[in-house]
N, C-alpha and C positions, 0 to 999 in steps of 0.2 A: 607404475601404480597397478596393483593388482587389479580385477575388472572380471565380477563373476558370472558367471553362465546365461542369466538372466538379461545383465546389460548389454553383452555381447551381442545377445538377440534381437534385442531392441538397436542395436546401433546397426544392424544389417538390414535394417528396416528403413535406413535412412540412407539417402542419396545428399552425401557430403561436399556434392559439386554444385548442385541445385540452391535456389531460395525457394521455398513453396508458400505459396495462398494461402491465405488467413485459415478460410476451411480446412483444404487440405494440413494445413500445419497444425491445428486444432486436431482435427484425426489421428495423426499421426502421433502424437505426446499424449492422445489417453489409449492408444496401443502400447508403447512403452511403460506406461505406469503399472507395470505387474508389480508394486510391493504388493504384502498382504493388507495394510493399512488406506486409505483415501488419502492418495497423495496431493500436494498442493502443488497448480500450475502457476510458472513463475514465468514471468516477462522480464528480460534484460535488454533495457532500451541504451544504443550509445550514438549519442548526439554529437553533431558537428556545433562545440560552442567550447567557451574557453573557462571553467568554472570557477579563473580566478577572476574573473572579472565582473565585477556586483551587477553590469547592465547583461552580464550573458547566464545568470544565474536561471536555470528553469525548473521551477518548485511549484505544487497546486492540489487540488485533491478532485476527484471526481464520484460521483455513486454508479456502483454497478449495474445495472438493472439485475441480475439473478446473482449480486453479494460472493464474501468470498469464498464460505462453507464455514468460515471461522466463528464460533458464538466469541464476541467481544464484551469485555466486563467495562463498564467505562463509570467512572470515578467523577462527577459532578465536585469542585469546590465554587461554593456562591452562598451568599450574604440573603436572607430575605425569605420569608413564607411563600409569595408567589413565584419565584423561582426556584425554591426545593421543590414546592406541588407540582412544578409546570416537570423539572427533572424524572422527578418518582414518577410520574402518569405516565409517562414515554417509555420506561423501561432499564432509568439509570441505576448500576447495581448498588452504588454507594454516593451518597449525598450527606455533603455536612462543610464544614471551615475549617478553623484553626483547629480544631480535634482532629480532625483527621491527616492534617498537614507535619503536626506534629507528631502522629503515628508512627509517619512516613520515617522522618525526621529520629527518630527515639527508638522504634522498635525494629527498624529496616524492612516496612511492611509494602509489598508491591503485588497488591491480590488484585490489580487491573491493568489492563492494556491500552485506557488512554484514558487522560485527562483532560475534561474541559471545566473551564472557569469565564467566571464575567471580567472586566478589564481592573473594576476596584479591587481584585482580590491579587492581580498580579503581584505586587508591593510584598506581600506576604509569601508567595510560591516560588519570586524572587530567590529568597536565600536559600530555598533547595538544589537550584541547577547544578550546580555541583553533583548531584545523583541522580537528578532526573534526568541531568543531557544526556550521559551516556548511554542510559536507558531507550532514549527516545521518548521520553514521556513528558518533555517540556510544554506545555499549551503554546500553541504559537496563532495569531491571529491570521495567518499566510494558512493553516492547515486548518482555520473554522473552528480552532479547539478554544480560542478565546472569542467570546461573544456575548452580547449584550439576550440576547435568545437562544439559552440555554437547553430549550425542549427540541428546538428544530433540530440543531446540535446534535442531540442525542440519536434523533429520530436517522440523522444520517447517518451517523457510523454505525448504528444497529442494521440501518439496511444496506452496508456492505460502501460504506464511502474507504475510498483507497488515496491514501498520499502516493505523488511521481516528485521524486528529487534528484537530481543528479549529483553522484560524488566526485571526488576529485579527478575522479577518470574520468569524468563527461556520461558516467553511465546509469541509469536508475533502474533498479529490482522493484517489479511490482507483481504482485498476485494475483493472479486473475481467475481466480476459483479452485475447485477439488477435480480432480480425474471423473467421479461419478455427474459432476456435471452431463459431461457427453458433448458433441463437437458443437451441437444446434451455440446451444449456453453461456459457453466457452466462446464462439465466434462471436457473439453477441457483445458480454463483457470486454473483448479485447478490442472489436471494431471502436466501442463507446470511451475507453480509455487512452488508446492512439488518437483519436479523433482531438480529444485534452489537449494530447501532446504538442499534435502539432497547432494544435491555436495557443501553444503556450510557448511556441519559436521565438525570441528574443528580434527586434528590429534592427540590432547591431549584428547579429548572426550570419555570418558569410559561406560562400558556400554550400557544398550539400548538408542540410540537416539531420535527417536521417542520417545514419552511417549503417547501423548492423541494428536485428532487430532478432533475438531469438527466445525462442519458449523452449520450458524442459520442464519436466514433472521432479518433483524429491529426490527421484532415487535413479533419474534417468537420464540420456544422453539431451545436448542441445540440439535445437531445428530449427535452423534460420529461417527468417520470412523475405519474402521480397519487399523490402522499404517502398516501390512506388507504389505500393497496393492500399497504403493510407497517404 
């Protein structure tokens, strides 16, 4: 794979024998992010657990305390005056029901990035999974996006709530902010979401948990951490 001038630099920057410190490994991935654009720092957690098996399954959301850098549009469906008002006040981009479900449905319209709903509307949101699973955009009550409190909801993933799920490899991609963060930010966010993780370790889970733990910016090389540091 070609590999241009830029990366190179950035990967000689990195001691490929080593795990480094939260800090230090925060340093080091907003040195590497020389695109021109704020690139997003990504965490790739791989877990010692078996993701075929429903009691080793580890799925959860948590809020960032300094969010992702992402402005998120988030799509409120719910029944009722006091839950539109309670939606709208908090900062939901779009609020409404069946109209807007059939939008979705009719016109192939996906102008947000997540949907939350109250639990009576599922029946109705129901027959879209077929478009929305693939998406990621299904409400799931395990990700807070189905709730009876639709404004808190909101209020969270505006201030940077992050899903950790693991795929079939045992591993989950999560974001843990933009390169202009800066390491302070960054160490912050990631201490706050490992911390998730591992209180979200499975009681059937054998062995080491942890397994590998690395961060990398968009356009840049990986940098392992040391797993016993969370």
């Amino acid at each position: 794979m070609f590999r241009g001038k830029k990366y190179k630099t950035a990967v000689a920057l990195i001691d490929s024998t080593r795990t480094y410190a939260p800090e230090e490994a925060m340093e080091l991935v907003t040195k590497t992010a020389t695109a021109k654009f704020d690139e997003t720092i990504e965490l790739s957690i791989r877990l010692g657990v078996d993701p075929r098996h429903a009691d080793q399954q580890v799925r959860g959301t948590v809020v960032l305390p300094h969010g992702t850098g992402k402005t998120v549009r988030v799509l409120v469906i719910t029944k009722g005056d006091e839950n539109r008002a309670a939606a709208a006040a908090v900062g939901a981009d779009y609020v409404g029901e069946e109209d807007l479900l059939q939008k979705i449905e009719k016109e192939n319209w996906f102008d947000f990035d997540v949907m939350i709903t109250t639990p009576d509307m599922m029946r109705f949101i129901g027959r879209l999974g077929r478009v929305l699973g693939p998406k990621g955009l299904m409400p799931n009550p395990k990700s807070g996006t189905v709730t009876t409190d639709v404004g808190k909801a909101v209020q969270d993933v505006k201030a940077g709530k992050v899903e950790y799920r693991i795929d079939k490899t045992s591993i989950a991609h999560v974001p843990i902010g933009k390169a202009s963060f800066g390491t302070e930010k960054l160490t912050e966010n990631l201490n706050v979401l490992m911390a998730a993780v591992v209180r979200a370790k499975p009681a059937s889970a054998k062995g080491t948990y942890l397994r590998s733990v690395v961060a990398s910016s968009t356009m840049g090389p990986g940098i392992k951490l040391n797993p016993n540091a969370f």
